[in-house]
DSSP file (Angstrom, degrees, kcal/mol; ACC not computed):
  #  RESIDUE AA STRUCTURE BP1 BP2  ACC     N-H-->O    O-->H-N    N-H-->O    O-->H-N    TCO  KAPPA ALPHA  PHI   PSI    X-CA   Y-CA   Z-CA
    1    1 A X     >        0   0    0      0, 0.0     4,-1.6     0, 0.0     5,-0.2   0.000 360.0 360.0 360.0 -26.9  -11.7 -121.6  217.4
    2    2 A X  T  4  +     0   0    0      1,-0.3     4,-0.2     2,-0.2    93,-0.0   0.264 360.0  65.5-106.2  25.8  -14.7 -123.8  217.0
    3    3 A X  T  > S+     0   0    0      2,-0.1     4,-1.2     3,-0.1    -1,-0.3   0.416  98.9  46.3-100.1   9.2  -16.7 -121.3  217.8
    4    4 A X  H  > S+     0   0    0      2,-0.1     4,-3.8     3,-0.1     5,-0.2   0.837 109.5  61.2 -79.7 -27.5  -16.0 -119.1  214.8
    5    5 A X  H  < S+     0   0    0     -4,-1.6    88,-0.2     2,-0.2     4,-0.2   0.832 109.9  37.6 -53.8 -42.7  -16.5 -122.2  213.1
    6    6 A X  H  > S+     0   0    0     -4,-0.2     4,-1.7    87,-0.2    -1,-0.2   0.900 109.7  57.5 -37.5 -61.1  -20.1 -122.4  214.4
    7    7 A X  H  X S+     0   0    0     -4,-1.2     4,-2.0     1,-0.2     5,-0.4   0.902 109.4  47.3 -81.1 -46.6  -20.5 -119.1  214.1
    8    8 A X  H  X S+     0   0    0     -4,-3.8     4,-1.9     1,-0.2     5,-0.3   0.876 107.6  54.2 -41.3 -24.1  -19.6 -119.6  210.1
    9    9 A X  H  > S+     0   0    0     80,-0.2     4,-3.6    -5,-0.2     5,-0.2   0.926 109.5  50.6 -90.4 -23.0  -21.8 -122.5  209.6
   10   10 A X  H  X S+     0   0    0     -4,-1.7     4,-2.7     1,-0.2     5,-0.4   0.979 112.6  47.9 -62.2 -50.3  -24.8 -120.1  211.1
   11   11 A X  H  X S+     0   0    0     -4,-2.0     4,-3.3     1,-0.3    -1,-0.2   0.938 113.9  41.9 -48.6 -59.8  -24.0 -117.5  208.8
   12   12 A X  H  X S+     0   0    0     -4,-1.9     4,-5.0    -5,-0.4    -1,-0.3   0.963 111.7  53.9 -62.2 -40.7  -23.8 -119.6  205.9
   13   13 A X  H  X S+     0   0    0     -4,-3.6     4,-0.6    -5,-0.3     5,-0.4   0.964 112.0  51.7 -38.4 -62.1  -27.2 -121.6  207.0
   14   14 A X  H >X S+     0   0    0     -4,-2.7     4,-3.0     1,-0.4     3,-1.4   0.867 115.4  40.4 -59.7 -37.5  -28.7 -117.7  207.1
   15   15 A X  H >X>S+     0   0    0     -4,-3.3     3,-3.3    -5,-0.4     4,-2.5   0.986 117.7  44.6 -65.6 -50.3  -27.5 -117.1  203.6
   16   16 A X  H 3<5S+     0   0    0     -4,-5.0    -1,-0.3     1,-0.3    -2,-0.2   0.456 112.8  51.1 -68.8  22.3  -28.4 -120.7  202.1
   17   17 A X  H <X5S+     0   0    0     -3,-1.4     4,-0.9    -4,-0.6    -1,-0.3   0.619 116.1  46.0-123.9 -31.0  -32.0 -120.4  204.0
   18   18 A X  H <X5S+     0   0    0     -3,-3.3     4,-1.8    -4,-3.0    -2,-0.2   0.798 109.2  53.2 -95.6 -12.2  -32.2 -116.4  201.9
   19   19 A X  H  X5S+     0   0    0     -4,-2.5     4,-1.1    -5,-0.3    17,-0.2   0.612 114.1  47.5 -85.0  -9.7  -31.0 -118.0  198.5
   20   20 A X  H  4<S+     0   0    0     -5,-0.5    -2,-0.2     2,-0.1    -1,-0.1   0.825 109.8  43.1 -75.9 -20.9  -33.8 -120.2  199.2
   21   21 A X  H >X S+     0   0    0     -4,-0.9     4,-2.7     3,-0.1     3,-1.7   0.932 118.1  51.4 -95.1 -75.5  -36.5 -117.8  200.1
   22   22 A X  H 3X S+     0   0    0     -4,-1.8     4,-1.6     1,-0.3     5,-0.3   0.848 113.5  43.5 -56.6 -44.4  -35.1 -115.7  196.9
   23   23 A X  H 3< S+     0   0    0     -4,-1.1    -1,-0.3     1,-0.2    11,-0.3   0.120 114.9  52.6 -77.8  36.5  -35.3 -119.0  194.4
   24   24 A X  H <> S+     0   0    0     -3,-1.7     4,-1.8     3,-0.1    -2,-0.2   0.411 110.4  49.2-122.9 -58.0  -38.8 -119.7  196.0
   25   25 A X  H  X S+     0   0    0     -4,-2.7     4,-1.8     2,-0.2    -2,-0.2   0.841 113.9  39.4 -36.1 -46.5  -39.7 -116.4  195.2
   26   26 A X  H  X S+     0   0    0     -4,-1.6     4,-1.2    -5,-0.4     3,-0.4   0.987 111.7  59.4 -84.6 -57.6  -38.6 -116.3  191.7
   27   27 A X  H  >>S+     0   0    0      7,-0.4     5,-1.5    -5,-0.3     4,-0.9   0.798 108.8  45.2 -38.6 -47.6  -40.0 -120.1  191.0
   28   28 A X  H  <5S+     0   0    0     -4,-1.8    -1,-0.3     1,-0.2    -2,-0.2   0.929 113.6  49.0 -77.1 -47.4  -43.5 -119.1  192.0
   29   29 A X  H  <5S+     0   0    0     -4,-1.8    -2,-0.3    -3,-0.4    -1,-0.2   0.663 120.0  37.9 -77.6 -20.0  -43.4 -115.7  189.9
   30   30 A X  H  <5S-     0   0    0     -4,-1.2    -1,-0.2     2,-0.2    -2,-0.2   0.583 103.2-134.3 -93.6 -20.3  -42.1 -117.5  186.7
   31   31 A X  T  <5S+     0   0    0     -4,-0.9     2,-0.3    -5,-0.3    -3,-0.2   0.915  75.2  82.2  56.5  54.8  -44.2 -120.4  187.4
   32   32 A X  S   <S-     0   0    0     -5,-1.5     2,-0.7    -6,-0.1    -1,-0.3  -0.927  95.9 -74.8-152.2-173.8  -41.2 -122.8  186.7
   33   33 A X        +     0   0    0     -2,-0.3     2,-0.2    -3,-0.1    -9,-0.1  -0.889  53.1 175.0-100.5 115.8  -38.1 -124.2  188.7
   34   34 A X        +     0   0    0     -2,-0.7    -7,-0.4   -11,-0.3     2,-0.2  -0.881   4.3 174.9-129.6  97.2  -35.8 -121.3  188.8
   35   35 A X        -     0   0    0     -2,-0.2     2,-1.1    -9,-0.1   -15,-0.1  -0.541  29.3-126.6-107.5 167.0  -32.7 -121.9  190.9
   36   36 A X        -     0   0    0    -17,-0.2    42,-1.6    -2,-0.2     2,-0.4  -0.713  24.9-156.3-105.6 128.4  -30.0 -120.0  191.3
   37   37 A X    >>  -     0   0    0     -2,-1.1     3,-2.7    40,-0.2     4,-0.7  -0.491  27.9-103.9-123.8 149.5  -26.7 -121.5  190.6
   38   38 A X  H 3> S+     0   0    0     -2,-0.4     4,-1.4     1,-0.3     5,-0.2   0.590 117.4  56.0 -18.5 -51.8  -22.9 -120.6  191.9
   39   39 A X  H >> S+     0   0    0      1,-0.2     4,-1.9     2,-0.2     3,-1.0   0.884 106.2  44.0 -29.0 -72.0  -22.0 -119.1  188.9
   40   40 A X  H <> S+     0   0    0     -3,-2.7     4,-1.5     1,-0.2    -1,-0.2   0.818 117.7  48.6 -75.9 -26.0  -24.8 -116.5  188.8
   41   41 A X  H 3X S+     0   0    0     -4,-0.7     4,-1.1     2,-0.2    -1,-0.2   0.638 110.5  53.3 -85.2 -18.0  -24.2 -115.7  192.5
   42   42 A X  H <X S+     0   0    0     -4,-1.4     4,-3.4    -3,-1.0     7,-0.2   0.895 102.6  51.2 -53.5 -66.9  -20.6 -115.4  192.0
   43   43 A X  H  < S+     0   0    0     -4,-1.9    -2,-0.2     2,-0.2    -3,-0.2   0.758 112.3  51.5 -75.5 -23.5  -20.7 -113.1  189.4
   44   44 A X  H >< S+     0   0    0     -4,-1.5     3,-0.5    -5,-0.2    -1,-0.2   0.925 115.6  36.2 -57.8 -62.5  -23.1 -110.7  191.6
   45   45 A X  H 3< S+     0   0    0     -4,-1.1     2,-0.2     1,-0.2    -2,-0.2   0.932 137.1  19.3 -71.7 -34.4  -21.3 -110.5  194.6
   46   46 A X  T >X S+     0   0    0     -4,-3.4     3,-3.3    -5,-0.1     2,-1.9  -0.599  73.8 168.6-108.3  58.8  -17.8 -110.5  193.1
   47   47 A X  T <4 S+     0   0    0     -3,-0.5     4,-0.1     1,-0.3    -4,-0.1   0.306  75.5  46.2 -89.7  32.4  -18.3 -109.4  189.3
   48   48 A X  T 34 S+     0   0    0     -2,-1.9    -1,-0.3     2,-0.1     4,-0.2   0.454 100.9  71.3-127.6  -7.4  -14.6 -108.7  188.2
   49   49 A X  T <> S+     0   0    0     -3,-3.3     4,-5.2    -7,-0.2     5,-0.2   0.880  88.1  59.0 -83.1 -22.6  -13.3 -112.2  189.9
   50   50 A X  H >X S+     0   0    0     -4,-0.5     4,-2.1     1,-0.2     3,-0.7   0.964 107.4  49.2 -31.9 -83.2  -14.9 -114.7  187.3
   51   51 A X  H 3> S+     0   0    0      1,-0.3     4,-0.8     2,-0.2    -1,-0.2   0.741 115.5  48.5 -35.5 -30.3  -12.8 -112.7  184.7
   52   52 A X  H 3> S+     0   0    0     -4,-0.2     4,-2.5     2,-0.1    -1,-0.3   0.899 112.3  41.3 -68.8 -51.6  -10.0 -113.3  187.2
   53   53 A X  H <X S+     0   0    0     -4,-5.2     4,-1.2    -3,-0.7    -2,-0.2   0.942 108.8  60.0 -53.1 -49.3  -10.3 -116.7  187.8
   54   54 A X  H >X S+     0   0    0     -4,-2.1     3,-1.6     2,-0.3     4,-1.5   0.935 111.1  47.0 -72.7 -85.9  -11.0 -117.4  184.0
   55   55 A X  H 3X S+     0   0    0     -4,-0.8     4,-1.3     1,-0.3    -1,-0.2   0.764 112.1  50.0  -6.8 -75.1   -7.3 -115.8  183.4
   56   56 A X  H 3X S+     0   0    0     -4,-2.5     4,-1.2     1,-0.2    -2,-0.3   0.533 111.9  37.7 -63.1 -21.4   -5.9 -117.5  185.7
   57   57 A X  H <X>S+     0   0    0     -3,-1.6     5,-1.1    -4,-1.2     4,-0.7   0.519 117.0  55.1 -84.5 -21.0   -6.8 -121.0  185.2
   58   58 A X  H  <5S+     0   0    0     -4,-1.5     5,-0.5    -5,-0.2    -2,-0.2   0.759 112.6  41.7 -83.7 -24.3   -6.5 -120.4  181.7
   59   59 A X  H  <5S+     0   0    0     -4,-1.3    -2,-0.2    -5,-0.3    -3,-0.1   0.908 128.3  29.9 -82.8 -46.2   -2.5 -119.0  182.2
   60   60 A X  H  <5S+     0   0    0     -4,-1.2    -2,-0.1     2,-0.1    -3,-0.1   0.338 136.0  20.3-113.6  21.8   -1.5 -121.8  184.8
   61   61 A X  T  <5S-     0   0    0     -4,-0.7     2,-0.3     0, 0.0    -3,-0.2   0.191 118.5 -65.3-130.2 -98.3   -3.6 -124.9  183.8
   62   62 A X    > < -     0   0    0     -5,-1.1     3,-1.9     1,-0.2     4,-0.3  -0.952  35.4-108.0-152.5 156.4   -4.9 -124.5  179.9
   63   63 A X  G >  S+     0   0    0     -5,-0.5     3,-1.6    -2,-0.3     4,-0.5   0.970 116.1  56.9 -37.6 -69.5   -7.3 -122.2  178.1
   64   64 A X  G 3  S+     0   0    0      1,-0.2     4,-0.3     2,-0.1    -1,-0.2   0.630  88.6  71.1 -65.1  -2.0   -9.9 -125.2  177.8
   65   65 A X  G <  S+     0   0    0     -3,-1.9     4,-0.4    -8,-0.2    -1,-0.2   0.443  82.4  74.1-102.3  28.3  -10.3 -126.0  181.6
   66   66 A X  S X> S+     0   0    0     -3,-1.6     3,-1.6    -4,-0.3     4,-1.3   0.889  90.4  55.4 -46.0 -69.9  -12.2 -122.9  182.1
   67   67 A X  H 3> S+     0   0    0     -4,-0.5     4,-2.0     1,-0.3    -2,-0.1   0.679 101.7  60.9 -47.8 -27.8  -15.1 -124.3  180.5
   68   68 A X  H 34 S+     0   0    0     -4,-0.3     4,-0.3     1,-0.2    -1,-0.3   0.753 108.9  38.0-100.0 -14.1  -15.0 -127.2  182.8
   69   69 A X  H <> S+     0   0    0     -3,-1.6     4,-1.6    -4,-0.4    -2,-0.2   0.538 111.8  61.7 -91.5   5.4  -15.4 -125.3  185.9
   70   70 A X  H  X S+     0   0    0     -4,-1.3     4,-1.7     2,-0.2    -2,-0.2   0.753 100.5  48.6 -38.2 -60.0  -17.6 -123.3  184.2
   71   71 A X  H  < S+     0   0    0     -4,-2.0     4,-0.4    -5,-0.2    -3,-0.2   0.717 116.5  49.7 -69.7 -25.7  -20.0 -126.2  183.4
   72   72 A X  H >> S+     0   0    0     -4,-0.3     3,-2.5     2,-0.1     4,-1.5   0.923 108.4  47.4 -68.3 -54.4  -19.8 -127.1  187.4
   73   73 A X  H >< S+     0   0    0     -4,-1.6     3,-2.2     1,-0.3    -2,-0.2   0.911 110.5  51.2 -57.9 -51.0  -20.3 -124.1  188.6
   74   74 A X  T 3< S+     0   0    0     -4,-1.7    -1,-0.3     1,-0.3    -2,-0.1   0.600 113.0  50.7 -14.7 -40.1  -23.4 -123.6  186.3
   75   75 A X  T <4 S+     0   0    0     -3,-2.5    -1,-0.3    -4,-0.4    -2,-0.2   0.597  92.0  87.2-106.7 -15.6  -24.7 -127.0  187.5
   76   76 A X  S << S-     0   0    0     -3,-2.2     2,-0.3    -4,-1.5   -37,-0.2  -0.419  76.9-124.7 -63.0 156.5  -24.4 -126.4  191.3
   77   77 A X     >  -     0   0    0    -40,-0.2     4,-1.9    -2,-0.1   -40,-0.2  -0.782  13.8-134.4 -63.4 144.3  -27.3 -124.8  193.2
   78   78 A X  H  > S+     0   0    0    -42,-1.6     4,-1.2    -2,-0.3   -58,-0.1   0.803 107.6  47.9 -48.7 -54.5  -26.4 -121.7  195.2
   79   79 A X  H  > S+     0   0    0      2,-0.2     4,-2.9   -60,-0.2    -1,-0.2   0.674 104.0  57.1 -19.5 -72.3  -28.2 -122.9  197.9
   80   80 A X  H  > S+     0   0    0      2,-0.2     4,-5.1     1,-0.2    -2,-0.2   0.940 110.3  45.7 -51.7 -54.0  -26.8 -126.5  198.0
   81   81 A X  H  X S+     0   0    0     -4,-1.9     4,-2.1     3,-0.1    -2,-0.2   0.908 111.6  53.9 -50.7 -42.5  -23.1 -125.2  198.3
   82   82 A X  H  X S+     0   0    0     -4,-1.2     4,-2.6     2,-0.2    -3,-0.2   0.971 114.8  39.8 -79.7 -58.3  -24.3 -122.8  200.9
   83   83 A X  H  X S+     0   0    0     -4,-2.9     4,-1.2     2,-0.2    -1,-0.2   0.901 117.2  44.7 -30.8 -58.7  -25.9 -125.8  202.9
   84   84 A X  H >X S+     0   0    0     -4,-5.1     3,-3.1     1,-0.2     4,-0.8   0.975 112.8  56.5 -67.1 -54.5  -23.1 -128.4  202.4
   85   85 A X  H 3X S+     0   0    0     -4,-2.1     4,-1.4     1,-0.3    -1,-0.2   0.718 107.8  44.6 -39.7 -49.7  -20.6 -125.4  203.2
   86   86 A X  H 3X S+     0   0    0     -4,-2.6     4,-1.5     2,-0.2    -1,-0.3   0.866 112.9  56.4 -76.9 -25.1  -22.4 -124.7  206.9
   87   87 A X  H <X S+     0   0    0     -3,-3.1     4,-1.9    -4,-1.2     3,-0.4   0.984 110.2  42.3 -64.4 -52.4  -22.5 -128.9  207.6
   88   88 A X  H >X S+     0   0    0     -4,-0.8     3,-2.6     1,-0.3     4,-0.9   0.946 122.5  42.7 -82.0 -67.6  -18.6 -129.2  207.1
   89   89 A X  H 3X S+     0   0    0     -4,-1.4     4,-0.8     1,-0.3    -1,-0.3   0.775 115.1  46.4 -24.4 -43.2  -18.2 -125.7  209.4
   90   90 A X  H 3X S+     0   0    0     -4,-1.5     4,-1.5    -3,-0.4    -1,-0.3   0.885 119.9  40.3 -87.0 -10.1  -20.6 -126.7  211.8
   91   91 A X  H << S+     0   0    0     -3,-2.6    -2,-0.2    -4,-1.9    -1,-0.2   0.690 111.2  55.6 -83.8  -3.6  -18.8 -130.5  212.0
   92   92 A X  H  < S+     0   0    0     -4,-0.9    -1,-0.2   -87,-0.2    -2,-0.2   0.624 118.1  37.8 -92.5  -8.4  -15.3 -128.9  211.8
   93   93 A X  H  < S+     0   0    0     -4,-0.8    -2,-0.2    -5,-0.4   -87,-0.2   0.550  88.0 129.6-114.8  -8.9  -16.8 -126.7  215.3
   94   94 A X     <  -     0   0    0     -4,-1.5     2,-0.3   -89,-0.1    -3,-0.1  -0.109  34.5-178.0 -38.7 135.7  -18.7 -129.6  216.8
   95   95 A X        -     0   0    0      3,-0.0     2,-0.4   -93,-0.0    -2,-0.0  -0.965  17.8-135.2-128.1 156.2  -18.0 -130.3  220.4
   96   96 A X        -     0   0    0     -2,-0.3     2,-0.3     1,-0.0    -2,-0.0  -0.740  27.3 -94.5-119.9 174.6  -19.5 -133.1  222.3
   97   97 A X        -     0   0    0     -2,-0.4     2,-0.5     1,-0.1    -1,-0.0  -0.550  30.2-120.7-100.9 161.3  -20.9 -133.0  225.6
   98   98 A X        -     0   0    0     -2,-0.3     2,-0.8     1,-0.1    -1,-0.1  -0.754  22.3-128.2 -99.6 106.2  -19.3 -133.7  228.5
   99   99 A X        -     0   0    0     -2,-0.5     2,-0.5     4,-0.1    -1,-0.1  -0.448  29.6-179.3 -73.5 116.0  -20.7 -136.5  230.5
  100  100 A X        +     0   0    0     -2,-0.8     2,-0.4     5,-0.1     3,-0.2  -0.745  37.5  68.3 -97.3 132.3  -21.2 -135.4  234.3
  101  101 A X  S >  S-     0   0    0     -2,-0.5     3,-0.7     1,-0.2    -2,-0.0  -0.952  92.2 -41.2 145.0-176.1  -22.7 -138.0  236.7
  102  102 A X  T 3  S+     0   0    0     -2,-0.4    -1,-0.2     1,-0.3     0, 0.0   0.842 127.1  33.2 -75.8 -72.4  -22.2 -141.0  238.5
  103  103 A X  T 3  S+     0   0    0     -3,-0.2     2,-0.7     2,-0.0    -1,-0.3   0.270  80.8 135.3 -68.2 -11.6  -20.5 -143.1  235.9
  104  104 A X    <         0   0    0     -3,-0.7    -3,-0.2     1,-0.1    -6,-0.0  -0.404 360.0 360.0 -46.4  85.5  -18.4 -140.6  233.9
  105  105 A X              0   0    0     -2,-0.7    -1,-0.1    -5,-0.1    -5,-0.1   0.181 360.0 360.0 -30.4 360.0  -15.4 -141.6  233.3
């Protein structure tokens, strides 16, 4: 088990290290700071679940606390999530090494 947990946090490193490359990209061709943030990366890869979500928090929570994970997601970097997301994976898949040798308990 902890090494699919590993193997998640590489995957997610690879992505946050190519939503870095891609806002690096974009930053230098606009000649401003252009990140890319959960929201817009959401709505690419999944584009009909926003409109899911949005429903659904609006049916079993209230209409107006849409808007407030709306304004998170907006405010996150893509990038950042992807990062913190591969630490907790690769610490939930940490192992530590096994002391061999004279003194080892």
């Amino acid at each position: 088990m902890k090494a699919v947990f590993r193997f998640i946090s590489f995957v997610l490193l690879a992505a946050a290290v190519g939503v870095g490359v891609l806002d690096s990209v974009r930053s230098v061709s606009t000649s401003s700071v252009d990140l890319l943030s959960v929201q817009d990366v959401w709505a690419k890869i999944f584009p009909a679940s926003p409109a899911m979500a949005e429903g659904l928090v609006a049916h079993y929570i209230h209409p107006e606390a849409w808007r407030w994970v709306e304004i998170a997601l907006s405010a996150v970097p893509a990038f950042a999530l992807l990062l913190a997301l591969s630490l907790l994976c690769w610490m939930v898949g940490y192992r530590k090494r096994r002391v061999v040798g004279r003194f080892s308990a």
